[in-house]
Each structure stands twice: as structure tokens, then as C-alpha cells.
C-alpha positions in Angstrom: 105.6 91.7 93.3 105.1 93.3 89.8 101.9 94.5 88.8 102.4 91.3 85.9 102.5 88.9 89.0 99.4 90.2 91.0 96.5 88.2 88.7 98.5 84.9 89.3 99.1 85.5 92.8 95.7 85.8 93.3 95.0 82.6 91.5 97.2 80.3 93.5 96.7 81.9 96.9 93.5 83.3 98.8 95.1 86.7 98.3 93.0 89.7 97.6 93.5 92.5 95.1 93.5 96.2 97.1 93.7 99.9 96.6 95.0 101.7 100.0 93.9 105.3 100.1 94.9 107.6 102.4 92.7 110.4 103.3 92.9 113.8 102.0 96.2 112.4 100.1 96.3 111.6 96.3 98.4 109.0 96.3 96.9 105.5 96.4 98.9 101.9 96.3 97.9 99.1 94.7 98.9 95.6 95.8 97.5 92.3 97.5 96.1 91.4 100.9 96.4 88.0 102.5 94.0 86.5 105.0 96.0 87.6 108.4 96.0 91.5 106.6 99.7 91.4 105.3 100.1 93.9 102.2 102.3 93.4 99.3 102.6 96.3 97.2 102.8 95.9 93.4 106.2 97.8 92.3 106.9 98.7 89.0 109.5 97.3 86.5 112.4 99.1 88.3 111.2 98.0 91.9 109.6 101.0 93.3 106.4 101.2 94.8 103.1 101.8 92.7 102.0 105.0 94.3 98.9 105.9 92.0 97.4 109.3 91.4 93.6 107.9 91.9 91.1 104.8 92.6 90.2 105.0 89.3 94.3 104.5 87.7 94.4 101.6 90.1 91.5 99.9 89.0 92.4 100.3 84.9 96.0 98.5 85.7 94.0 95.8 87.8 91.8 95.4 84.8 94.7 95.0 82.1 95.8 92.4 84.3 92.7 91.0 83.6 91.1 91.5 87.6 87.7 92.4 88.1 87.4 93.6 91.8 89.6 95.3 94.1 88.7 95.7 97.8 89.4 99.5 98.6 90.7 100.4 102.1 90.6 104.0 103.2 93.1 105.0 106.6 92.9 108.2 108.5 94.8 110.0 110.4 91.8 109.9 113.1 92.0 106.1 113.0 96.1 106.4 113.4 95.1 108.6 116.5 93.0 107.1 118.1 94.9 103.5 117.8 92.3 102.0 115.6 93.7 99.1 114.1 94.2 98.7 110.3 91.1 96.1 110.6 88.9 98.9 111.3 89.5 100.7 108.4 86.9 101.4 106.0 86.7 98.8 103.6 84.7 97.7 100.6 84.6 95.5 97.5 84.2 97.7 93.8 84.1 95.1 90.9 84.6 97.0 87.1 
């Protein structure tokens, strides 16, 4: 999906707008969460992958698309470890 793509998405589907950080890494993706936890990453005009230097670039291309909120999802490798699934994550909703 491009970045273009992500407010409309959004519109027509109960999708949710989120920022996947890894810990202690600085790359972050930017994409959309359905209801059963599926991601789509957002991929730039040549088809790759957003990976985003911080929260905060993620949330200035989600607001030129004209989105308010973004749910933000840290992982861990502790989490991975442990066998933690991804709905255990830390999670939360920042609106700008």
C-alpha cells in the first residue's frame, strides 16, 4: 500500500494507522493494522518498505496524509524470547 493509500484505507475499512518500533533499533515502519492484527506496511513510490528513522518522521507523513492518531507498538527481543505474542506488545494510541 502507498503511504497515498493509507488515509483512504482507513476510511473504508476498520483499519488502524501504526508505527512498529523495535527496541533499541532506529528504524520504525509505518503501515495499517486490521482487527485480527494483520500489518500492511506502507512502501514508498518504488515498492519498498517505509523503514523510518523515528516516531516522530512517522507521525509527520501520517499527518500530510491528513491522519491524526497512530497506535504505536513497541516489540522486544524479551517478548520474541519468551514467546510472547505480538498482542502483548506494548501498545498505545498518540493523536498529533
Amino acid at each position: 500500500m502507498q503511504l497515498s493509500e493509507i488515509k483512504n484505507a482507513i476510511e473504508l475499512q476498520p483499519l488502524q494507522p501504526t508505527i512498529i518500533s523495535y527496541a533499541d533499533s532506529n528504524h520504525y515502519l509505518l503501515g495499517v493494522k486490521d482487527s485480527s492484527g494483520n500489518f500492511r506496511s506502507a512502501r514508498s513510490k518504488d515498492g519498498k518498505w517505509l523503514s523510518l528513522n523515528s516516531i516522530k518522521e512517522a507521525e509527520e507523513l501520517l499527518k500530510l496524509q491528513g491522519i491524526r492518531y497512530a497506535i504505536i507498538e513497541i516489540q522486544t527481543a524479551y517478548d520474541e524470547m519468551i514467546g510472547n505474542s505480538s498482542s502483548s506488545n506494548c501498545q498505545y494510541r498518540v493523536n498529533f
